[in-house]
C-alpha positions, 0 to 999 in steps of 0.5 A, spaced: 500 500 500 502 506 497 505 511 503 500 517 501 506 524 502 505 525 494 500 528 490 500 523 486 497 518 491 491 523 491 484 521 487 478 526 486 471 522 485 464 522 484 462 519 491 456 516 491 452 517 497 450 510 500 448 512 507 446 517 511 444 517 519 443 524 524 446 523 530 445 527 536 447 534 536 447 536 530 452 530 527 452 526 522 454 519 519 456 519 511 458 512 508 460 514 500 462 510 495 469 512 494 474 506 491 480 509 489 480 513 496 478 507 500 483 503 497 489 507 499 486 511 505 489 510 512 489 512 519 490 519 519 489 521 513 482 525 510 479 527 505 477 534 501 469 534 500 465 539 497 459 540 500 454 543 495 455 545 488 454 552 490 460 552 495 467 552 492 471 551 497 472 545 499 471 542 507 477 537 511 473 531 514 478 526 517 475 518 515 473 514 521 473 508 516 475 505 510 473 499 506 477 498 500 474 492 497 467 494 498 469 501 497 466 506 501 468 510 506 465 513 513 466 520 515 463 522 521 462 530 522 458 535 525 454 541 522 456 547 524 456 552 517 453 554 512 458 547 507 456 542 512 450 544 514 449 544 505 452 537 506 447 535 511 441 535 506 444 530 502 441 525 500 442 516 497 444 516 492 447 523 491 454 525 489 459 529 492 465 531 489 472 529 493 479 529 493 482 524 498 486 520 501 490 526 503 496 527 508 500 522 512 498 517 517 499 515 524 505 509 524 502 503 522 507 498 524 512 496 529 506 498 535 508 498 543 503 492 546 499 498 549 497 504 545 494 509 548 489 512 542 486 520 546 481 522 541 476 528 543 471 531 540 471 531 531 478 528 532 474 522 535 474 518 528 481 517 527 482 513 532 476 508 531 480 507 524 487 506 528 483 501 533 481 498 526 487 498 523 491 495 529 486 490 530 487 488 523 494 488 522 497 487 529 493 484 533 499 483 538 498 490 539 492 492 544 489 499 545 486 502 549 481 507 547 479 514 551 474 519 548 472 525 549 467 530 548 462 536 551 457 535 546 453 528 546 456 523 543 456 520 536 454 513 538 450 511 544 454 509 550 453 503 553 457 500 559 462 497 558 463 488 560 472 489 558 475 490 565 481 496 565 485 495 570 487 503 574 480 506 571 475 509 577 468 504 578 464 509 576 467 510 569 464 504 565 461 508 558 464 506 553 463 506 544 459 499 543 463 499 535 470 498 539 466 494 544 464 489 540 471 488 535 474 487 543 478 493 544 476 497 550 474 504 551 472 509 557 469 515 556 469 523 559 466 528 558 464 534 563 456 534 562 454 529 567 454 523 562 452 517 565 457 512 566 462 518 563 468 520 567 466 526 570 473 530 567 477 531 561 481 526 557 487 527 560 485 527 567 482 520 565 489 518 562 494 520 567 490 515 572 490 510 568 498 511 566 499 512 575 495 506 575 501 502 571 508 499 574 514 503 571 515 496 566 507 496 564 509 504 563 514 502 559 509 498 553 505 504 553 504 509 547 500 514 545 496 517 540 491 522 539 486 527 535 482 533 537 482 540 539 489 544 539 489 545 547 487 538 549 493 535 543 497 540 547 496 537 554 495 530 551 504 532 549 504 534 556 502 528 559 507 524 554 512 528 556 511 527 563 511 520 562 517 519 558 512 516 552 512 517 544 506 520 542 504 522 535 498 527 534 493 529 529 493 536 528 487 540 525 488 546 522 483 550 517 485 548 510 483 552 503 487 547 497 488 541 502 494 538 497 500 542 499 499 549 494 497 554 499 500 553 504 494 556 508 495 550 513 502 551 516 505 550 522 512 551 526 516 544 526 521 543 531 527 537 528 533 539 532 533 544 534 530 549 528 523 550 526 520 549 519 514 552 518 510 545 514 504 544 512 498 541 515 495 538 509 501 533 506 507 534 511 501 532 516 496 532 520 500 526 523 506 529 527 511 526 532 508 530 539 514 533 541 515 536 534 509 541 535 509 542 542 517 542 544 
C-alpha cells in the first residue's frame, strides 16, 4: 500500500452517497462510495469534500473508516456552517465531489503492546480507524481507547463488560463499535454523562498511566486527535511520562494538497523550526515536534 506524502497518491471522485444517519447534536454519519480513496486511505489521513455545488471551497473531514474492497468510506462530522450544514441535506444516492486520501498517517507498524489512542471531540474518528487498523494488522498490539467530548456523543454509550485495570468504578461508558471488535474504551466528558468520567481526557489518562508499574509504563504509547489545547496537554502528559506520542493536528485548510500553504505550522527537528504544512507534511506529527 502506497505511503500517501505525494500528490500523486491523491484521487478526486464522484462519491456516491450510500448512507446517511443524524446523530445527536447536530452530527452526522456519511458512508460514500469512494474506491480509489478507500483503497489507499489510512489512519490519519482525510479527505477534501465539497459540500454543495454552490460552495467552492472545499471542507477537511478526517475518515473514521475505510473499506477498500467494498469501497466506501465513513466520515463522521458535525454541522456547524453554512458547507456542512449544505452537506447535511444530502441525500442516497447523491454525489459529492472529493479529493482524498490526503496527508500522512499515524505509524502503522512496529506498535508498543499498549497504545494509548486520546481522541476528543471531531478528532474522535481517527482513532476508531487506528483501533481498526491495529486490530487488523497487529493484533499483538492492544489499545486502549479514551474519548472525549462536551457535546453528546456520536454513538450511544453503553457500559462497558472489558475490565481496565487503574480506571475509577464509576467510569464504565464506553463506544459499543470498539466494544464489540474487543478493544476497550472509557469515556469523559464534563456534562454529567452517565457512566462518563466526570473530567477531561487527560485527567482520565494520567490515572490510568499512575495506575501502571514503571515496566507496564514502559509498553505504553500514545496517540491522539482533537482540539489544539487538549493535543497540547495530551504532549504534556507524554512528556511527563517519558512516552512517544504522535498527534493529529487540525488546522483550517483552503487547497488541502500542499499549494497554499494556508495550513502551516512551526516544526521543531533539532533544534530549528520549519514552518510545514498541515495538509501533506501532516496532520500526523511526532508530539514533541509541535509542542517542544
Amino acid at each position: 500500500m502506497p505511503h500517501p506524502d505525494t500528490r500523486d497518491t491523491i484521487f478526486v471522485e464522484e462519491a456516491a452517497v450510500l448512507q446517511h444517519h443524524t446523530l445527536d447534536a447536530g452530527q452526522y454519519l456519511l458512508r460514500l462510495a469512494a474506491g480509489a480513496t478507500a483503497g489507499r486511505a489510512m489512519p490519519g489521513t482525510f479527505v477534501h469534500l465539497r459540500c454543495h455545488e454552490e460552495l467552492p471551497m472545499r471542507r477537511p473531514m478526517s475518515v473514521m473508516r475505510a473499506d477498500p474492497e467494498a469501497g466506501w468510506i465513513d466520515i463522521l462530522y458535525k454541522a456547524h456552517g453554512q458547507g456542512t450544514n449544505k452537506l447535511a441535506r444530502a441525500r442516497v444516492g447523491d454525489c459529492i465531489n472529493l479529493l482524498g486520501p490526503i496527508g500522512k498517517p499515524f505509524k502503522l507498524k512496529n506498535y508498543r503492546s499498549v497504545p494509548l489512542l486520546i481522541g476528543g471531540g471531531v478528532g474522535i474518528p481517527p482513532m476508531v480507524f487506528l483501533a481498526e487498523h491495529m486490530m487488523n494488522q497487529a493484533p499483538s498490539a492492544k489499545p486502549f481507547v479514551i474519548m472525549g467530548s462536551e457535546i453528546p456523543f456520536p454513538f450511544k454509550p453503553k457500559p462497558s463488560k472489558i475490565m481496565v485495570d487503574g480506571i475509577p468504578g464509576d467510569a464504565i461508558a464506553c463506544m459499543p463499535l470498539l466494544e464489540d471488535w474487543g478493544i476497550p474504551s472509557r469515556l469523559t466528558s464534563r456534562q454529567g454523562y452517565p457512566g462518563c468520567h466526570d473530567g477531561l481526557v487527560t485527567d482520565l489518562a494520567r490515572t490510568w498511566l499512575d495506575g501502571l508499574d514503571a515496566g507496564q509504563r514502559q509498553q505504553v504509547e500514545i496517540f491522539s486527535c482533537g482540539p489544539t489545547p487538549m493535543l497540547q496537554a495530551v504532549a504534556s502528559l507524554a512528556g511527563e511520562f517519558a512516552l512517544p506520542c504522535q498527534v493529529s493536528l487540525e488546522e483550517y485548510m483552503a487547497c488541502a494538497v500542499g499549494g497554499c500553504a494556508g495550513c502551516t505550522v512551526p516544526v521543531y527537528r533539532d533544534g530549528e523550526a520549519s514552518m510545514l504544512r498541515v495538509c501533506v507534511d501532516g496532520p500526523v506529527f511526532q508530539a514533541e515536534e509541535v509542542f517542544p
